[in-house]
Phi, psi and omega in degrees: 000160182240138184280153164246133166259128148270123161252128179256139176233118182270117197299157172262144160005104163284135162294115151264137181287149214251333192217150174268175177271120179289138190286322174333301185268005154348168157263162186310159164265343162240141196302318198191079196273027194246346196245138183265143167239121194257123170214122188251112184296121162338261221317330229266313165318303175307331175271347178285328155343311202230341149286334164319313207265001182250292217285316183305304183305330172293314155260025165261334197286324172285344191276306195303320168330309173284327169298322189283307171304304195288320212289304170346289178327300191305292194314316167283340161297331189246031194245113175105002198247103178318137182276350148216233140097243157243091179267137178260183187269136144307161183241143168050228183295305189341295166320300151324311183282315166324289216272347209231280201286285165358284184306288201292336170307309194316289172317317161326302206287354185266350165311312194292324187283345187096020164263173192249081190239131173273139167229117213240135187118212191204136192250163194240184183241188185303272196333323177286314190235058180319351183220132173232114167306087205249161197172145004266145189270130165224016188179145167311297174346321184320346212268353170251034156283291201293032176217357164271312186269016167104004189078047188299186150283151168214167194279152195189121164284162214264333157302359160303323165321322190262015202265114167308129209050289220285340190269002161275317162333317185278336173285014175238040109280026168014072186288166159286129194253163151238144197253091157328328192256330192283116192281032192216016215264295175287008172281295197280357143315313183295301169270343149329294180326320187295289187303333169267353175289308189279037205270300177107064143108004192281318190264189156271220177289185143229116173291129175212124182277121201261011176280356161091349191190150187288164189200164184259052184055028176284315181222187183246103179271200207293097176317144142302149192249025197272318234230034157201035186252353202265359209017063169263162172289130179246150160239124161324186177182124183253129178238138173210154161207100179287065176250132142358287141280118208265088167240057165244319209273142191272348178297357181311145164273086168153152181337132192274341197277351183270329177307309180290337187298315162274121151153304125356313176293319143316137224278315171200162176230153171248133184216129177258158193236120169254120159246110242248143189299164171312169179213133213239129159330113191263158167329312170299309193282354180286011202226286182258118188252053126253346154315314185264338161330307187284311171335303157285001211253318197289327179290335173304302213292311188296336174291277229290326203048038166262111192311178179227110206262173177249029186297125163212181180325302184324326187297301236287331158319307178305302145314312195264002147270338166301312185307298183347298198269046167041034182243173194281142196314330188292340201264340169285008162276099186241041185027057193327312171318309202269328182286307178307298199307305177329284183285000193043102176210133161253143187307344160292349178262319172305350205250337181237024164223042133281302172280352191285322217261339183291317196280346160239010185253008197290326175297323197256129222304142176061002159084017161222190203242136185276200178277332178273330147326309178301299163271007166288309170299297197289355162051044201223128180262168183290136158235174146347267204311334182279298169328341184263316173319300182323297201288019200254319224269308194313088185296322169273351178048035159272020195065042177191156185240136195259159173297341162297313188273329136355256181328303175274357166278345169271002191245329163238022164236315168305299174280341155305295176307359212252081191252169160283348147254042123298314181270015171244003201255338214250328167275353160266333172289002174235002173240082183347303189256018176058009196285009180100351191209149144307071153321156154311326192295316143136137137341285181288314195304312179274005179258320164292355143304276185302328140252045158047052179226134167254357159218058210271134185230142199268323183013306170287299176288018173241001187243351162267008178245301180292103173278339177280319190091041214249354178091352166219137212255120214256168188270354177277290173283024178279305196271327169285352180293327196282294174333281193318312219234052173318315160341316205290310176265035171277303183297348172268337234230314187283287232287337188251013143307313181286324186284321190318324200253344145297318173309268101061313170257322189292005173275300189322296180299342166287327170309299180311300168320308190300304162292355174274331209271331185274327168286337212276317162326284170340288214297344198258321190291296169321308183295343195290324167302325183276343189282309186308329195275331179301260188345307214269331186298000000 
């Protein structure tokens, strides 16, 4: 008879992700809205060169001219008038110099600076919109809506007031104050706010920039929810500067007296001011106001025709602890709001598996991590199981972990994985003879058993783990090494995941063998037969 070799070739073991990828947690379509990057072509330097020398002297000499003149005026409108406490709305001549001499001084002066201002739309009165929403904010310059818009309140920290000259200015716009020290500040900010909003036309407007911080108008990040908890009618309020060169946005990387210096220099700068219809609250959104934030923020988005990222202030933090920790500034941007919500994360937590994230990407070019990185921190050489941990971590599967990916992979892979029966599941497989305690010896055994490695030496990490250094690592400092170091038990938990599933195809393939060897049977049954019937013919 004649034999069959069957060879079966099994493709290898695919990776499935254990959780699916949320579309929710992409990364943003823009990367990074807090940094301007200004780059000026030879010409653009010769002209500031040589309008510089006409223009500037000329127009500081007008600016100061308005300012001497404005500032008296600020002074007498405001002498005698509380900063805080039972403040009332101005009045009478009060008003008038506000709203009229005030207003027009204002204008003079940006005139005086080489603006332009278009103003396209109908400003509405308190009574219709008691609040106006303006966006996107990107620069001091922004300060002149309130000087378009009549002098409205506006929200202000309360050491701004006291800034010579510009903080008597500012008191005549009986800003909403916020206090850095007082820890109630904002609850009674919110209700200031409440209150001149329901005034019915009693206060004036409250002007509120509501992204909380400057950006570089590339998109619209996360509205605050401040200038929309009152459920009042908001009127939008659009800022563009339709310039060429863009020396308006304070996100430029340098000194704002160099920023104002280009911007002076210039022949002229342009700003359009849109004020957009009011927009009324639905039953639903007074009850929750970040439904009507994203709303307006989406109608805001779509006139200007910018996306909207989930970026707030916390980023920008967050970025100025990445530079600290010598990493690139752009990698502490993780749309902190949305990440927070997601994951229950608080900014102190994120701030502090920032630096954990710091301490192994510090080596590497751009602030992500490669594999060899990875396993260089896990004091660990690459294995199956660590490579299947990595690509768990990786979300975009460009081969490297960004401080984002970063963050949700020790926050929904890790720390999940990291129970006390795991780590009591992980400490009797590594304590061979049960006496309660860990050798080195092992230690090393089973792990070079689980990643097939022979002559893998552990030394350092086993030397971390015994913090007495008594040469055996006891389940207390077993168990706080693991707390601290969530990554292990993910890679253990992945590692007996892989045996599961190796286990798993090698049935799969006996099954297969198996059933190959009984037709194969057959099939030998047969020829014997066809043969046997050839003879007796």
């Amino acid at each position: 008879s004649t034999q069959s070799r069957i060879t079966v070739i099994m493709p290898p073991p695919q990776r499935v992700f254990a959780l699916p990828r949320q579309q929710s947690l992409l990364l943003p379509e823009v990367l990074n809205p807090f940094v301007l990057d200004l780059k000026l072509s030879k010409g653009d330097k010769i002209k500031f060169v040589l309008l510089g020398f006409l223009l500037v002297p000329l127009r500081t000499i007008c600016m100061v001219l308005v300012l001497l003149v404005t500032w008296p005026i600020a002074a007498i409108v405001t002498l005698g008038q509380p900063l805080k406490g039972a403040v009332e709305p101005m009045a009478g001549w009060r008003r008038f110099l506000c709203r009229v001499v005030i207003s027009s001084l204002g204008q003079l002066y940006y005139l005086a600076m080489g603006f332009r201002v278009v103003v396209k739309g109908q400003q509405v009165s308190s009574a219709q919109a008691p609040i106006l929403v303006v966006a996107p904010h990107s620069s001091f310059f922004d300060g002149i809506v309130c000087i378009v818009a009549g002098l409205p309140s506006t929200v202000s920290r309360t050491e701004t007031l006291f800034v010579p000259i510009f903080g008597r200015f500012l008191r005549c716009l009986q800003p909403v104050l916020v206090s850095r020290v007082d820890p109630d500040s904002r609850k009674n900010t919110i209700l200031e706010i409440e209150k001149r909003s329901t005034s019915g036309g009693h206060w004036p407007q409250v002007l509120i920039f509501p992204e909380g911080t400057c950006t570089n108008r590339s998109c619209l990040i996360t509205f605050k929810q401040g200038a929309f908890i009152p459920g009042v009618p908001v009127q939008p309020v659009l800022l563009k500067y339709p310039n060429k060169l863009d020396t308006i946005s304070w996100t430029w990387q340098g000194p704002a007296k160099t920023l104002l210096l280009f911007t002076l220099c210039q022949p002229f700068t342009t700003v359009q001011i849109e004020f957009m219809p009011p927009q009324v609250p639905t039953e639903d959104e007074k009850k929750s106001p970040s439904l009507f934030a994203n709303r307006v923020r989406a109608l805001m988005a779509q006139e200007l025709g910018l996306p909207v990222t989930d970026h707030t202030y916390e980023d920008c933090r967050l970025m100025i602890s990445a530079g600290e920790l010598t990493l690139p500034m752009e990698t502490g941007l993780v749309e902190f709001t949305k990440i927070s919500k997601k994951l229950n994360l608080k900014w102190d937590n994120v701030r502090k598996e920032l630096e954990s994230f710091s301490a192994i990407a510090s080596s590497c070019k751009g602030g992500r991590i490669k594999i060899e990185e990875f396993a260089s921190f896990l004091k660990l050489p690459v294995s199956p199981a660590l490579q299947e941990l990595f690509a768990l971590f990786d979300r975009d599967g460009n081969g490297t972990i960004d401080f984002r990916e970063y963050v949700i992979g020790v926050t929904v892979l890790c720390r999940p994985a990291n129970t006390e029966e795991v780590i009591q599941m992980a400490f009797k497989l590594f304590d061979t003879d049960e006496d309660q305690s860990i050798t080195q010896e092992e230690f090393s055994s089973l792990l070079r058993s689980a990643l097939g490695v022979s002559d893998l030496n552990v030394s350092s990490l086993f030397r971390e783990i015994d913090t007495d250094g008594s040469g055996h690592i006891t389940y207390s400092e077993f168990e706080s090494f693991a707390l601290s170091h969530p990554e292990y038990a993910k890679l253990f938990t992945t590692y007996l995941e892989l045996q599961r599933y190796y286990a798993l195809q090698e049935a799969e393939l006996d099954s297969i063998c198996s059933s190959c060897s009984s037709e194969d049977l057959r099939s030998e049954d047969n020829q014997e037969g066809s043969t046997s019937d050839k003879k007796e013919d």
